[in-house]
Structure formats: structure tokens, C-alpha cells
C-alpha positions as CSV (number, residue, x, y, z in Angstrom):
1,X,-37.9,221.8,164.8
2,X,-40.6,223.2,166.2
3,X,-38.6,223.7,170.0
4,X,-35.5,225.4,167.6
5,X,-37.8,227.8,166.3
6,X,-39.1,229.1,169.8
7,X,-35.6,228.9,170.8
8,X,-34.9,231.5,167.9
9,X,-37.4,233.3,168.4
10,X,-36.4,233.6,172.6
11,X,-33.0,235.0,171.3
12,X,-33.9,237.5,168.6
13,X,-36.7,238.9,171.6
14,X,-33.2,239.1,173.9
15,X,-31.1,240.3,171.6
16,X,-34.4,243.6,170.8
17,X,-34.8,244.0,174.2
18,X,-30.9,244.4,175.7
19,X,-29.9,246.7,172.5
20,X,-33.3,249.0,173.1
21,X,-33.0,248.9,176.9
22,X,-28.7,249.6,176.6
23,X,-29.5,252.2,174.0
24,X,-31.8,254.3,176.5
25,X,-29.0,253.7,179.1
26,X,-26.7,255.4,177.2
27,X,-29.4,258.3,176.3
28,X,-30.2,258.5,179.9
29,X,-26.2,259.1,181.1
30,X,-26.2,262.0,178.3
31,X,-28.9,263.7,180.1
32,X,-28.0,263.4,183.6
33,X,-25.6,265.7,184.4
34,X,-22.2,264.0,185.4
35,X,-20.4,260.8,185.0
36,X,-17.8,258.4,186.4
37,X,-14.9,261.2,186.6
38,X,-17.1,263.8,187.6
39,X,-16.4,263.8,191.5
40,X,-12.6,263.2,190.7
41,X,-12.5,266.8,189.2
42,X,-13.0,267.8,193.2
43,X,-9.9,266.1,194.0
44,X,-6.9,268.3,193.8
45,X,-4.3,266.0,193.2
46,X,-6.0,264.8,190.0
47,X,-5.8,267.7,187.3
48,X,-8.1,268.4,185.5
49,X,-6.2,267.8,181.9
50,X,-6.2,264.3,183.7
51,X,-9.9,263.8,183.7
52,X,-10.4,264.9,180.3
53,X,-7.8,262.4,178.9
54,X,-9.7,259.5,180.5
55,X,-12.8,260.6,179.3
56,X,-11.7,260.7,175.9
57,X,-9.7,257.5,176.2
58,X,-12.9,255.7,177.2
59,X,-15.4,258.0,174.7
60,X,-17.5,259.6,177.5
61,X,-16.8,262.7,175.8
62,X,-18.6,261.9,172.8
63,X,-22.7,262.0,172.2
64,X,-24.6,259.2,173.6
65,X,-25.3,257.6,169.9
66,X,-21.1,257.2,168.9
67,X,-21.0,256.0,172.4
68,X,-23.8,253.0,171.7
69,X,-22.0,252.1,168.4
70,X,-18.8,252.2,170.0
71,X,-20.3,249.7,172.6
72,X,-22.4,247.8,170.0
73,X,-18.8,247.4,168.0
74,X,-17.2,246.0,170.9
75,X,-20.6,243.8,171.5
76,X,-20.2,241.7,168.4
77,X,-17.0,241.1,169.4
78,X,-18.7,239.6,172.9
79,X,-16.9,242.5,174.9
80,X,-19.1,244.7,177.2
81,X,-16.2,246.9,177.8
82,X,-14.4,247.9,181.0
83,X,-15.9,248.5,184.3
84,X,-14.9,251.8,185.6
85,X,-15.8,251.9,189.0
86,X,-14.0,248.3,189.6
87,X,-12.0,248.3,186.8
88,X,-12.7,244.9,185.7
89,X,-13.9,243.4,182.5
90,X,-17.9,243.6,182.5
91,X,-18.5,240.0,181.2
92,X,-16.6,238.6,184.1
93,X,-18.4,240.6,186.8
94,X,-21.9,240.4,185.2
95,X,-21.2,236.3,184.9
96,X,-20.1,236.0,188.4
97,X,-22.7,238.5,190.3
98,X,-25.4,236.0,188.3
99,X,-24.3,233.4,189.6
100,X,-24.6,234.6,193.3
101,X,-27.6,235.6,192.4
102,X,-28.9,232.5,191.5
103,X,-27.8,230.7,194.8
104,X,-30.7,233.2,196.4
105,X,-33.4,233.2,193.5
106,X,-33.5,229.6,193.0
107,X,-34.4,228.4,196.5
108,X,-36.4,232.0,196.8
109,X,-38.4,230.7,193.5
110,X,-38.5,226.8,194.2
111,X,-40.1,227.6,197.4
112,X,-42.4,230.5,196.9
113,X,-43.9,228.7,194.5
114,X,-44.2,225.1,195.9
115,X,-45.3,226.9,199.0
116,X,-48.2,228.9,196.9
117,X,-49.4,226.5,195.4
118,X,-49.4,224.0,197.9
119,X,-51.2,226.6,200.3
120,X,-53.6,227.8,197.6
121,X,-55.1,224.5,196.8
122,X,-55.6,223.7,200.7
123,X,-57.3,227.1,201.1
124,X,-59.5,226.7,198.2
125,X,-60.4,223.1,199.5
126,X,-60.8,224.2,203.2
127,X,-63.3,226.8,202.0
128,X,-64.5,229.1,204.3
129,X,-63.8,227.1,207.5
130,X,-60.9,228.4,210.8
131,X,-58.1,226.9,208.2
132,X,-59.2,228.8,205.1
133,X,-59.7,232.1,207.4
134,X,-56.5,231.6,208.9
135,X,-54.9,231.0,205.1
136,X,-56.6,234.2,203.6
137,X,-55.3,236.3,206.8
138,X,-51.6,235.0,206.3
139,X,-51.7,236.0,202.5
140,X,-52.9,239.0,203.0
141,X,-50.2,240.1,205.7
142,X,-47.7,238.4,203.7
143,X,-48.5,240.5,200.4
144,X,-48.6,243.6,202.4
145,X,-44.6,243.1,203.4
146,X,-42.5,245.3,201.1
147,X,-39.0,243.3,200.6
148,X,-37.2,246.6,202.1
149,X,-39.3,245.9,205.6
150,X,-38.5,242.2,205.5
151,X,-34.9,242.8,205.1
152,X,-34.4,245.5,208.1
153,X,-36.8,242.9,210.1
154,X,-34.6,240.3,209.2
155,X,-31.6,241.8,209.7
156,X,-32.4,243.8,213.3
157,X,-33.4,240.0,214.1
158,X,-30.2,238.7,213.5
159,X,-28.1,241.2,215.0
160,X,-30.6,240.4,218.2
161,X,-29.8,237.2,218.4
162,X,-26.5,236.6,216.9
163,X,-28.3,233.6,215.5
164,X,-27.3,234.4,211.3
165,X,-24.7,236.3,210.0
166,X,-25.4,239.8,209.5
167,X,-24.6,239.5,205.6
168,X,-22.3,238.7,203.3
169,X,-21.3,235.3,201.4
170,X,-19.3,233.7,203.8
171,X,-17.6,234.4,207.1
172,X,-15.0,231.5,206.8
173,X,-11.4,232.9,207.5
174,X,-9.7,229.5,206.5
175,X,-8.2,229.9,202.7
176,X,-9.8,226.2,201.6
177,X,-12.2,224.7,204.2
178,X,-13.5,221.5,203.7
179,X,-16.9,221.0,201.5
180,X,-19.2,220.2,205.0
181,X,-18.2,223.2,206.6
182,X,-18.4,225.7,203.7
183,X,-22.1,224.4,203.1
184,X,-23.1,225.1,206.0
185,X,-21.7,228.4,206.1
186,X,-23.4,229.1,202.8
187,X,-26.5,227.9,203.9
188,X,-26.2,230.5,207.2
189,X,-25.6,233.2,205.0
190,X,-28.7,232.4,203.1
191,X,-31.4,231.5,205.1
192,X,-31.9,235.3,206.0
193,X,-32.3,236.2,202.5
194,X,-34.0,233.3,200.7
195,X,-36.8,233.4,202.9
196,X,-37.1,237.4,202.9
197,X,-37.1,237.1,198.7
198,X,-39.6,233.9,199.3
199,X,-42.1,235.6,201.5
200,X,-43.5,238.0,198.6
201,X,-43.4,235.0,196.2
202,X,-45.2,232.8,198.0
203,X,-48.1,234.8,198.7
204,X,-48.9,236.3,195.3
205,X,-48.7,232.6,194.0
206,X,-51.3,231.5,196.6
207,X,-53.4,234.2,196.0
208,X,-53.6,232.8,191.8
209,X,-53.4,229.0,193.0
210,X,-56.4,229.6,195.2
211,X,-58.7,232.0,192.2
212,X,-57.9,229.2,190.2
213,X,-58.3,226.2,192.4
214,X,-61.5,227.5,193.6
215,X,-63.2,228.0,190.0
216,X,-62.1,224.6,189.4
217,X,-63.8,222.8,192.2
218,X,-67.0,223.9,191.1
219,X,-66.3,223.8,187.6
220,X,-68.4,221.2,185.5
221,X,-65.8,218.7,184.5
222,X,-65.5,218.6,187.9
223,X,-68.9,217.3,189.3
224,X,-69.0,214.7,186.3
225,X,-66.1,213.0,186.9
226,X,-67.5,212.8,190.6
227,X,-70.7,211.2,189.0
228,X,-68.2,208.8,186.9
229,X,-67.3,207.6,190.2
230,X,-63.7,208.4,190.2
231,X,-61.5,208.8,193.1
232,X,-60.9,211.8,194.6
233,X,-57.1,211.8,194.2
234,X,-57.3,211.2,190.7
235,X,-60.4,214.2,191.0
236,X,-57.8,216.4,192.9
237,X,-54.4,215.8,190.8
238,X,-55.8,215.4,187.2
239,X,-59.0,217.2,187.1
240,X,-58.3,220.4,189.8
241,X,-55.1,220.7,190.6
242,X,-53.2,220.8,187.1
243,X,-55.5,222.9,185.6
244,X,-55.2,224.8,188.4
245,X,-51.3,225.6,187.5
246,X,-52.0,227.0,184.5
247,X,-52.4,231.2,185.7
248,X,-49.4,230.3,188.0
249,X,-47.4,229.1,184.9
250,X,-48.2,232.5,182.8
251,X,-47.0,234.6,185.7
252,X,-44.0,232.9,186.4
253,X,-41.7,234.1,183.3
254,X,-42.3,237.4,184.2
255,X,-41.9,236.6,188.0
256,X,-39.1,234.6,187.6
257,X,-36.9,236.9,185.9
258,X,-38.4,239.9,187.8
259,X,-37.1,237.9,190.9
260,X,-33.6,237.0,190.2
261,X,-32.9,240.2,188.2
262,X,-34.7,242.4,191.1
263,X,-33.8,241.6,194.2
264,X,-31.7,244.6,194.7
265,X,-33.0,245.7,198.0
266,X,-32.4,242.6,199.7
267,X,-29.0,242.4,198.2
268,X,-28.0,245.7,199.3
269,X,-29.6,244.7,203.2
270,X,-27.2,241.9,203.4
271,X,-24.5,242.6,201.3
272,X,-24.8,240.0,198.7
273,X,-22.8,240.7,195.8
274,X,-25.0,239.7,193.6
275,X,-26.5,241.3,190.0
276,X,-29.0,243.4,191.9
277,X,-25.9,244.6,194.6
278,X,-24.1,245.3,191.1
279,X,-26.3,246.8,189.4
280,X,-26.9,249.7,192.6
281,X,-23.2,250.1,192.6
282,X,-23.2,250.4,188.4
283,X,-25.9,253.0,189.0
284,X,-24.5,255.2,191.8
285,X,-21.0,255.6,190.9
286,X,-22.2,256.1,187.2
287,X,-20.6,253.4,185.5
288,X,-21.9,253.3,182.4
289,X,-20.2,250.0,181.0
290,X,-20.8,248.0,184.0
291,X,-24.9,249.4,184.0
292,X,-25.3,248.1,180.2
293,X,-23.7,244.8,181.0
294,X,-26.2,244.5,183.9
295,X,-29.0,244.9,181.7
296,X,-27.7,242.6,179.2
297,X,-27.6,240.1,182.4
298,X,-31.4,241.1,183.5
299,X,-32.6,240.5,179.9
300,X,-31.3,237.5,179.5
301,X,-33.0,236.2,183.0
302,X,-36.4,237.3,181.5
303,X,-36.3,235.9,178.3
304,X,-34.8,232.6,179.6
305,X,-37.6,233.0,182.4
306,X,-40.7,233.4,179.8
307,X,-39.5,230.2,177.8
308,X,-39.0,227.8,181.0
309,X,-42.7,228.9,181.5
310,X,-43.6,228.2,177.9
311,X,-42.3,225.0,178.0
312,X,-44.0,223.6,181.6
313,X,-47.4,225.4,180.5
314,X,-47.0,223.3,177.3
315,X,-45.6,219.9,179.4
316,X,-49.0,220.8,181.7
317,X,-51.6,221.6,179.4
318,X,-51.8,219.7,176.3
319,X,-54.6,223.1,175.3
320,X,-51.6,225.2,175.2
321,X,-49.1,223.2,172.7
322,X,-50.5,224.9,170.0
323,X,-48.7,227.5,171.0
324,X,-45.5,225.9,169.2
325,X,-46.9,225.7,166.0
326,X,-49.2,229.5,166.0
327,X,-46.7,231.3,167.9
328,X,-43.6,230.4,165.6
């Protein structure tokens, strides 16, 4: 009961945050000037009576409150509405771009933070020797990438040396290749990307793995069950390392929906049609629809994010299952 209740709680926080954060979407297209139509006035062989018609027949013309109950209407009937830019339904774009998202913030996620922790326990156990100097230098360089210098990196590298694909999904030309040869294709097409989107991960993680790790290894609980005479694998796994995931396990709601719903620039750099790609194209050709859908998409990322880190802080931690029962 108590794992329904969270679950409840998780939804009614989604459903608050996408109305509040669509809401200022449609406040925000009222102020800038312009919308969709707006650079089809310029076109003489689209009158101008034209352009009004459609922005009546899709309520642009109204204030940006009739439009948000217009949309919310349409919401409780699960439909986001139309995209104007690629004249699709909104659902079925949003659904799709997530799930090409999620082919590069999965691996991105599984090994930024396998790596970070895995590198920020060795350099809080190798101290201050060559290996812990050598660790502490890679972070730091790493941290200081931003993702937009990573991708152009990446992507002068591959048209160098013809060795990746220079973006895209797939470069197969056949209609239905067989399952071998479009994995491998796939896995071309992401390698570029996955480890630009893992770099950044990796190092913030090992940066909190090794704080934490390090306070642990001197901590008192430590040195007495050293004096119990316990082993030092069951010292390093039971007794320093998993209390050691507990700051990485608060960040990585946030991070994790921060990641899959923010990799924009990378998407843009190699053309990955993901929710980030969509969410640029929502934004520059003003589509209003398509933007609030995106944010719906984003929100739900977070939420679902925040509660897949409640849960392994809780599996981790016995300290933190009170959680369930004080926070419902």
C-alpha cells in the first residue's frame, strides 16, 4: 500500500508540474511576438485571409488562457493536439522521439554512472598516490567539457576518419535488413553520441562517489569493523561502498531526467531525432502544440526519474525506508 501511495503521489507531482510548465508555455507564445503562420504571411502566394482562417481554425487567435483550456479540454481526452510544423498528431511524435531518446540516455546513464562510481571508489582508495593524481586530473578535464564541445570534437573526428557515421539513426538503404546487420548499424550510429552524453555523467558522479567514499574510509564504523577482524571485501562492499551510493542515489532523479530530457545539443550535432532534436524544432518554428507535448514528455522523464531513485535509495539504505511511511 505503501509503494501505491508514492506511486500516487509521483503522478499528482507530474500531472502539477506539466499543466504549470504547459500553462507558462502558452503565456510565453502570447508574449513573443509571432507564431507558426507568421513567416507564411511573407509568402505571396498565401493570402493573407488564408493565414488568418488557420489561425482561427487552430485558436492561435485567441488569448493565451482560452488557448490552455482549449488544450487542457483536448488533454482529458488524452489528445495533445496537432503538430503544426509536421502536421502530425503530438502523442505520436512525442512517444516516438522518447523512445530514440532512450536508445542514447540509457547506455549514456548506465555507463556514466557505473563508470563514476567505479572510478570514485578506486580514487578515494588510491589516496593521494600517481593513480589518485591521475584520477583527480581526468575528472577535472572531463567536468570542464561542455556537451556542445564534445559533440563538434566528436563529430570533426568522425568526418576525419570516416570511422562513424556522421549522424543520423541508420544509414542502411535496404527496406528490411536482417536483425545482425541493423544492430550493428545502430550501435555505429551511437557510439559517437552515448559516449559524448556519458563523458559529463561520469565525471560529476565520480566527483560525489569519491566525497563520499573518502568520508567513509575514515569514518568510525569503519575502523571497528577492521578491529572486529572482518575482511576487507566485506569492509569495502558492506561497510564503504554502499553507503557510499547514497549522495549518488539523491542526484540521480534529477540527473536522470535532466539527461534523457536534455540532451538537445547532442541531438541537434548528430541529427538524432530524438525528444531534445524535437523539442529545438517545436521551439524554432513556433509550434506551440508540439512544444507543450514535449514538456509533457520531459516531465514525465523527471518524475519517473526521482521515483527509480527513491526506490534503489530505499533497496540500498534500509535508513531511508522511512521515507515510505513520512513522505506519504
Amino acid at each position: 500500500m505503501q509503494i501505491i501511495g508514492l506511486l500516487l503521489k509521483r503522478a499528482a507531482q507530474f500531472i502539477l508540474i506539466s499543466l504549470l510548465l504547459a500553462f507558462a508555455t502558452f503565456w510565453l507564445s502570447c508574449v513573443i511576438p509571432g507564431d507558426f503562420f507568421s513567416t507564411q504571411i511573407l509568402d505571396s502566394s498565401i493570402r493573407a485571409e488564408t493565414v488568418e482562417q488557420l489561425r482561427h481554425k487552430y485558436g492561435l487567435d485567441q488569448p493565451a488562457a482560452i488557448q490552455f483550456m482549449s488544450w487542457l479540454r483536448n488533454l482529458l481526452r488524452l489528445d495533445l493536439g496537432q503538430s503544426l510544423f509536421y502536421q502530425r498528431p503530438v502523442t505520436q511524435i512525442v512517444m516516438e522521439s522518447l523512445a530514440r531518446t532512450l536508445w542514447m540516455g540509457i547506455p549514456a546513464l548506465i555507463l556514466g554512472f557505473g563508470g563514476g562510481i567505479g572510478f570514485g571508489t578506486l580514487r578515494a582508495l588510491a589516496g593521494k598516490n600517481a593513480l589518485g593524481r591521475l584520477l583527480d586530473v581526468l575528472s577535472t578535464v572531463a567536468l570542464s567539457l561542455p556537451s556542445l564541445l564534445l559533440g563538434l570534437t566528436a563529430l570533426l573526428f568522425a568526418a576525419q576518419t570516416q570511422w562513424f557515421p556522421l549522424g543520423g539513426m541508420s544509414s542502411l538503404e535496404t527496406p528490411d535488413p536482417g536483425a545482425w546487420q541493423w544492430t550493428i548499424d545502430r550501435i555505429r550510429h551511437l557510439l559517437l553520441p552515448v559516449a559524448c552524453l556519458t563523458i559529463p555523467i561520469l565525471a560529476y558522479v565520480e566527483r560525489i562517489q569519491f566525497s563520499s567514499a573518502q568520508s567513509a574510509t575514515g569514518a568510525i564504523y569503519v575502523r571497528f569493523a577492521r578491529s572486529r577482524g572482518l575482511s576487507g571485501r566485506r569492509i569495502f562492499l558492506q561497510y564503504i561502498l554502499r553507503p557510499a551510493l547514497n549522495p549518488v542515489l539523491s542526484v540521480s532523479g534529477p540527473m536522470m531526467g535532466g539527461i534523457l530530457s536534455g540532451s538537445l545539443i547532442l541531438e541537434v550535432i548528430f541529427s538524432w531525432p530524438g525528444l531534445g532534436h524535437i523539442t529545438y524544432d517545436a521551439l524554432f518554428n513556433s509550434d506551440l502544440f508540439l512544444l507543450a507535448g514535449c514538456i509533457i514528455g520531459s516531465s514525465f522523464l523527471l518524475i519517473t526519474g526521482n521515483l527509480l531513485a527513491d526506490f534503489a535509495l530505499a533497496a540500498i539504505d534500509p535508513r531511508t525506508r522511512s521515507f515510505f511511511r513520512k513522505g506519504l
